[in-house]
N, C-alpha and C positions, 0 to 999 in steps of 0.2 A: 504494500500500500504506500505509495510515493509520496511523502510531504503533507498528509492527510490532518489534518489538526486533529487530534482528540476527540474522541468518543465515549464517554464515560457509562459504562454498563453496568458498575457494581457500588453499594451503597459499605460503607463502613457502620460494623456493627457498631451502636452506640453501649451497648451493656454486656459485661462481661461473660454471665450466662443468661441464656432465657430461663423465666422464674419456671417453667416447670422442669425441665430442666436441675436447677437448682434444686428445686423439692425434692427430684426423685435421686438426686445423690443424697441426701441429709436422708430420703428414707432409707436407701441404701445401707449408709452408713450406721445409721441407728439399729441395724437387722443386724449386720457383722458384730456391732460390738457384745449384740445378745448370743449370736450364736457362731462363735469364733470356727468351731469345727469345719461348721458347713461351709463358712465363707472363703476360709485361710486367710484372710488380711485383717490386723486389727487396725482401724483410725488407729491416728493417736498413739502407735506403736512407740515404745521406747528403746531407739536404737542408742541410748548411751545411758541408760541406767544407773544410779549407784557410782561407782567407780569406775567401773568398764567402760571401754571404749565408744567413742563418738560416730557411727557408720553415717558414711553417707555415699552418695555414686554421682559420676561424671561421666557421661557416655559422650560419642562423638563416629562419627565414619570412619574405615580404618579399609587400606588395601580394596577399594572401591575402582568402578573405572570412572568415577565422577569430585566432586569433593570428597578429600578426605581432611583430618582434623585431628592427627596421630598427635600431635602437641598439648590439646588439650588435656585427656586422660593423663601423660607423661609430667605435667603440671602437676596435676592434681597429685599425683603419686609424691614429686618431688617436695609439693609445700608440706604433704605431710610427713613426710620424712623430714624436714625441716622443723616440722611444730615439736614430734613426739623424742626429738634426740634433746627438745628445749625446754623438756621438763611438761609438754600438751599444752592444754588449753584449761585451765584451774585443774590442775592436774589429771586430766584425762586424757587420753592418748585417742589420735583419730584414724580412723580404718575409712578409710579408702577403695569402692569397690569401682572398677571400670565394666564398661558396654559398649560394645559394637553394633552400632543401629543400622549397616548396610547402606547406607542410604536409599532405606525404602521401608514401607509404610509399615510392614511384618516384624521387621528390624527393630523400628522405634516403639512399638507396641509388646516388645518381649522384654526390653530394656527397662518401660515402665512396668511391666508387670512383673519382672524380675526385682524391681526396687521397694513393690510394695510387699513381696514374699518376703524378704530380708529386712524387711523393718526399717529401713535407712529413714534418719530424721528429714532427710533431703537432699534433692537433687542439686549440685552445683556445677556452676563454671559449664556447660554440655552445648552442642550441634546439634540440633535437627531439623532437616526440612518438613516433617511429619508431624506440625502441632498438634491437628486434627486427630492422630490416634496415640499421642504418649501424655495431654494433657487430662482426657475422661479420667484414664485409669490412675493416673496421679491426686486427680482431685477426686475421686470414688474413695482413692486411702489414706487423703489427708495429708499430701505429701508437698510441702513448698517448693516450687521450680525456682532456684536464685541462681538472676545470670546466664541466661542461655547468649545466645549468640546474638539474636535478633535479626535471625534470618525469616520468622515467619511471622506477618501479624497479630496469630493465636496468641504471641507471649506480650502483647499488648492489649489483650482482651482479654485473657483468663484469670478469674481471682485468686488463683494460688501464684501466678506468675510474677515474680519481683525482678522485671530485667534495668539492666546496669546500665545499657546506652540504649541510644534511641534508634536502632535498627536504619532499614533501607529511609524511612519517612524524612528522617533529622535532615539523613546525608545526603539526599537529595535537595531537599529546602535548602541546605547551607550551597551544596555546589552551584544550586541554580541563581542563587546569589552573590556566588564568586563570580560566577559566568558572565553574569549579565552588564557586566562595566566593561569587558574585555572582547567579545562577541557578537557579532552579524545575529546569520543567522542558524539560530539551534536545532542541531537532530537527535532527537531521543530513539535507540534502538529498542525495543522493551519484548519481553515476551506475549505469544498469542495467545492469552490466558484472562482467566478471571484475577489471578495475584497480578500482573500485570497489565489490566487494566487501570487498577490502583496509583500506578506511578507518575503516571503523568500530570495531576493533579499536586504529588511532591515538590516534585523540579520544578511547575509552574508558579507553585508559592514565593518559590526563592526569585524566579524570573521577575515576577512581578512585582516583589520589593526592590527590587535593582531596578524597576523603571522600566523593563525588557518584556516584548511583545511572547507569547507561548511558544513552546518549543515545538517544531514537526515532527507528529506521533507517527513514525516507521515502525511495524510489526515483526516479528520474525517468531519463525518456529523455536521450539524451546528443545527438541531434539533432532537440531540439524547438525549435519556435520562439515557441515560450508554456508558461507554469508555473500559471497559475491555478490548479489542480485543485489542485497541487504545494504551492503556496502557502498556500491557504485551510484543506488539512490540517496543514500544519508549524505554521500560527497557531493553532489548534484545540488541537492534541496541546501546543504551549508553554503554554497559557495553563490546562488544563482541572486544575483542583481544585486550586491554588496559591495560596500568598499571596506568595510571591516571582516577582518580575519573569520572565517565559519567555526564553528565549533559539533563533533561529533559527539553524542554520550549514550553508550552503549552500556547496559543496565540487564544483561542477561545471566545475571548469575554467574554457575560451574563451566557457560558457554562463551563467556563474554572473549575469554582466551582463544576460541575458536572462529569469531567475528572478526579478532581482530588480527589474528592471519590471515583469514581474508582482505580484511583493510590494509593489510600494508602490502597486499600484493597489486592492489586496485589505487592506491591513492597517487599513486608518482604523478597522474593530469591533473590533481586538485593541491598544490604546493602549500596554498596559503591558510589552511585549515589545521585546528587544535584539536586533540581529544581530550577526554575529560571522563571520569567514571567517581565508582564508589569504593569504598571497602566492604567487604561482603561479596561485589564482582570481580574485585581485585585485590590481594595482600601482597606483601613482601617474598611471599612463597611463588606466585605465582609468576612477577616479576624476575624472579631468581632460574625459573624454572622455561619462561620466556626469553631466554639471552640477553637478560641486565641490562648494560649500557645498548646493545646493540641489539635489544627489541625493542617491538611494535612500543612499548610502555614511557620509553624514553622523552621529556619533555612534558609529560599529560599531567594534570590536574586530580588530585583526588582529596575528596574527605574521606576523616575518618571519625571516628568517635574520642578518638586518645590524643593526646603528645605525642611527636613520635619517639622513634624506639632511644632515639641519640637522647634526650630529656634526660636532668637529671632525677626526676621524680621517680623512676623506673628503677632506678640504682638497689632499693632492697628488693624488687622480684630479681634482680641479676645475681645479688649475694647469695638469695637461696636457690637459683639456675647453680651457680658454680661451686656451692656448697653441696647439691645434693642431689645434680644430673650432668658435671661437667662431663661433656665430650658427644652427650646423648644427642645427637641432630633432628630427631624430635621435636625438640624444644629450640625454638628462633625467638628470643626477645622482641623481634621485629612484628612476628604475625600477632593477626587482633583477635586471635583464637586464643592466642597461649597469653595475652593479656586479660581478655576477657576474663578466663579464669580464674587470674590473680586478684583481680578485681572481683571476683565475686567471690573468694576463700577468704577472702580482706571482709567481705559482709559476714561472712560463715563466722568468723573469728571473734567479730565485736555483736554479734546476739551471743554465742555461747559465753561470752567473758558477761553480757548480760544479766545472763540465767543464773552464773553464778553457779555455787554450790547446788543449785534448784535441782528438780528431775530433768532429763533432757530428752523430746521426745517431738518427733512433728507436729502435733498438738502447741509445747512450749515455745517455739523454732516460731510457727507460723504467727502463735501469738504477741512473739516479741516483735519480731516484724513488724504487726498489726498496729502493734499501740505505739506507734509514734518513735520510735528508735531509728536515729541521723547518724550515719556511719560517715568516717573523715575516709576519704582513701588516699590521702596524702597531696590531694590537687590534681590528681587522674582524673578525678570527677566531681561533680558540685557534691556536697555531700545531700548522702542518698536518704529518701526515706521514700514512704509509700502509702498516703493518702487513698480513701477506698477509692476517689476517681480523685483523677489528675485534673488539669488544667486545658487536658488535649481531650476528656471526653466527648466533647461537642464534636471533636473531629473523627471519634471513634477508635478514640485510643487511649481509654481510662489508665492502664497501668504503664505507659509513656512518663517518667519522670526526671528522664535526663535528656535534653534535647541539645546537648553541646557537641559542637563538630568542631574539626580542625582541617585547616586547610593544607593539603602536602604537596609537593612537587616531585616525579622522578626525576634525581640529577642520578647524572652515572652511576644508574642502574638500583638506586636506592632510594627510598623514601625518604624525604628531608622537609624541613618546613617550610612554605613558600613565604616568596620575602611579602607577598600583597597577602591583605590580610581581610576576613569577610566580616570583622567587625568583632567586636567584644573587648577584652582584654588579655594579653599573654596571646595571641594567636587562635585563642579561642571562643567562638562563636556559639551563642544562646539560640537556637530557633524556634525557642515553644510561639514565641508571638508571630514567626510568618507560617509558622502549623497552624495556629491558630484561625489564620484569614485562610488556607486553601478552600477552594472552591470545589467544595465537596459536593455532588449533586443532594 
């Protein structure tokens, strides 16, 4: 579809669950705790009891042909090897269980079912494109989601869901507002989908406070294995009847790597054009994994949700990388997987230091979250907390709490911070308020 403006077919959910819905988890849940035999899951299990250790699990893709996210789990294994050599967390020691969710829907639905067999007080620091079926069975056992990735809306809709940055929504609002001082005219690549539907309405927030007309909504398949077509259009529509430089932004996920070897095979007729993308369609993995300086990534524009990796705010997830996974290549300081994590073990940490001496249990977990507990993460992120609806519910994203982006730039072959800046303080960027104004249908 050639330079097409937008079409908007899908409404964002405004409430976290529908109320019956909600009823028939809570009858659910009322039935298990009478009759534990039948059910096997108890709510409100306690996976850190008394003395005994603290469970919890961090799943993620592993040896996939699509995303994988080997960093994350290796994380999680590392901080806690890190917590229990330091004496634990008011002296309890933390168990750590990993999961492989395939990247697929069976994957992610054994992993939560998996978590609620073993009791874990909760899920942290995890990937999945699968909200749809690891959110039910988490919130059937009472289990808080802290820190997923925020690669899928669900962990912006679900009431067990406490995530740490503000997903594809933020990073698109904040790039579409770096864009738009810099930029002719914009091509958004996006998937042919219901989740990609959604996006064009992001990027156009950020366009729109920059003063910038809408981006042209280019489709593409979300299982293709060439973009040419895809490509040759987005150069076209960027480049046609401007004197300012066009800008491409390609927003296709695990594919986005695949578009854009197509783009760079296609673009040598279109000189004067910029790309520009996200984190989530692109990390430091990915870049590393596309020939660095001397790929397609080289010169492009991206948000992220963090600092980057050079920041010294980073410096204690580095001490415990080198203290307790050096050598392991798993683990890249640079990807927003293996930060994301640290950042949500950093939430895990200051509720259990909460509880105290208390019991420790999903139940306890969920309810310190609940009432009002602002966690510092050292200036990684505003600090966090989780009102039962955010400020972005009107936009259909009640559990959205962090909408700060950063602006980056690949320089030779590395994420770095760009010198122009999209507004805020420190290089970082607030976007609850042009979320706020997107033109949601």
């Amino acid at each position: 579809m050639t330079g097409r403006r937008r079409t908007r077919t899908t409404r964002f959910p405004a409430l976290p669950r529908p109320v019956g819905a909600t009823a028939l988890t809570a009858g659910t849940m009322a039935l298990c705790a009478s009759f534990t035999a039948a059910c096997g899951v108890i709510p409100g299990a306690t996976g850190g009891s008394g003395d005994g250790p603290v469970k919890v699990m961090t799943w993620a893709p592993e040896n996939t042909d699509a995303t994988n996210k080997p960093g994350m789990p290796a994380m999680a294994r590392a901080y806690a090897k890190w917590i229990n050599a330091h004496g634990g967390i008011n002296g309890r020691k933390l168990e750590v269980l990993t999961c492989n969710d395939h990247n697929d829907t069976v994957g992610a639905a054994k992993c939560a079912r998996r978590a609620a067999t073993e009791n874990v007080v909760a899920v942290v620091g995890s990937y999945s494109q699968f909200g749809d079926s690891y959110l039910a069975p988490l919130e059937g056992a009472g289990i808080p989601y802290i820190g997923g990735y925020g690669v899928t809306n669900d962990e912006f809709t679900g009431s067990m869901s406490y995530p740490v940055n503000g997903g594809q929504p933020a990073l698109l609002a904040g790039l579409g507002k770096a864009l738009a001082a810099t930029c002719g005219n914009v091509a958004l690549i996006r998937p042919d989908s219901i989740a990609g539907d959604e996006l064009p309405a992001m990027l156009d927030s950020g366009l729109k406070a920059g003063g910038h007309e809408d981006a042209g909504d280019h489709l593409a398949a979300e299982d293709a294995t060439e973009y040419g077509v895809q490509a040759e259009q987005a150069l076209r529509y960027a480049t046609e009847g401007i004197t300012k430089k066009g800008c491409v932004v390609p927003a296709l996920g695990d594919r986005t790597d695949t578009f854009m070897d197509s783009f760079r095979r296609t673009r040598d007729g279109f000189p004067s054009v910029r790309t520009a993308t996200v984190l989530g369609s692109v990390d430091q993995t990915v870049i590393n994994a596309t020939g660095g300086a001397s790929g397609p990534y080289e010169g492009s524009y991206i948000t992220g949700w963090y600092p980057p990796a050079g920041d010294s705010r980073w410096d204690p997830m580095k001490k415990v990388i080198n203290a307790e996974a050096f050598g392991d290549n798993r683990i890249d300081p640079a990807d927003a997987g293996v930060q994301t994590t640290w950042i949500a073990y950093t939430v895990l940490k200051a509720v259990l230091e909460k509880i105290g001496d208390g019991e420790v249990s999903s139940d306890s977990v969920r309810r310190t979250l609940n009432e009002g507990l602002r966690v510092s993460t050292g200036g990684l992120t505003p600090a966090l907390h989780w009102p039962y609806e955010s400020k972005l519910a009107g936009v259909g994203f009640p559990r959205l709490v962090n909408a700060n982006v950063t602006l980056q730039v690949v320089q030779g072959g590395k994420l770095v911070s760009a010198r122009r800046s999209i507004g805020g303080s420190n290089g970082i960027a607030d976007m609850t308020s042009t979320l706020e104004s997107a033109d949601v249908p």
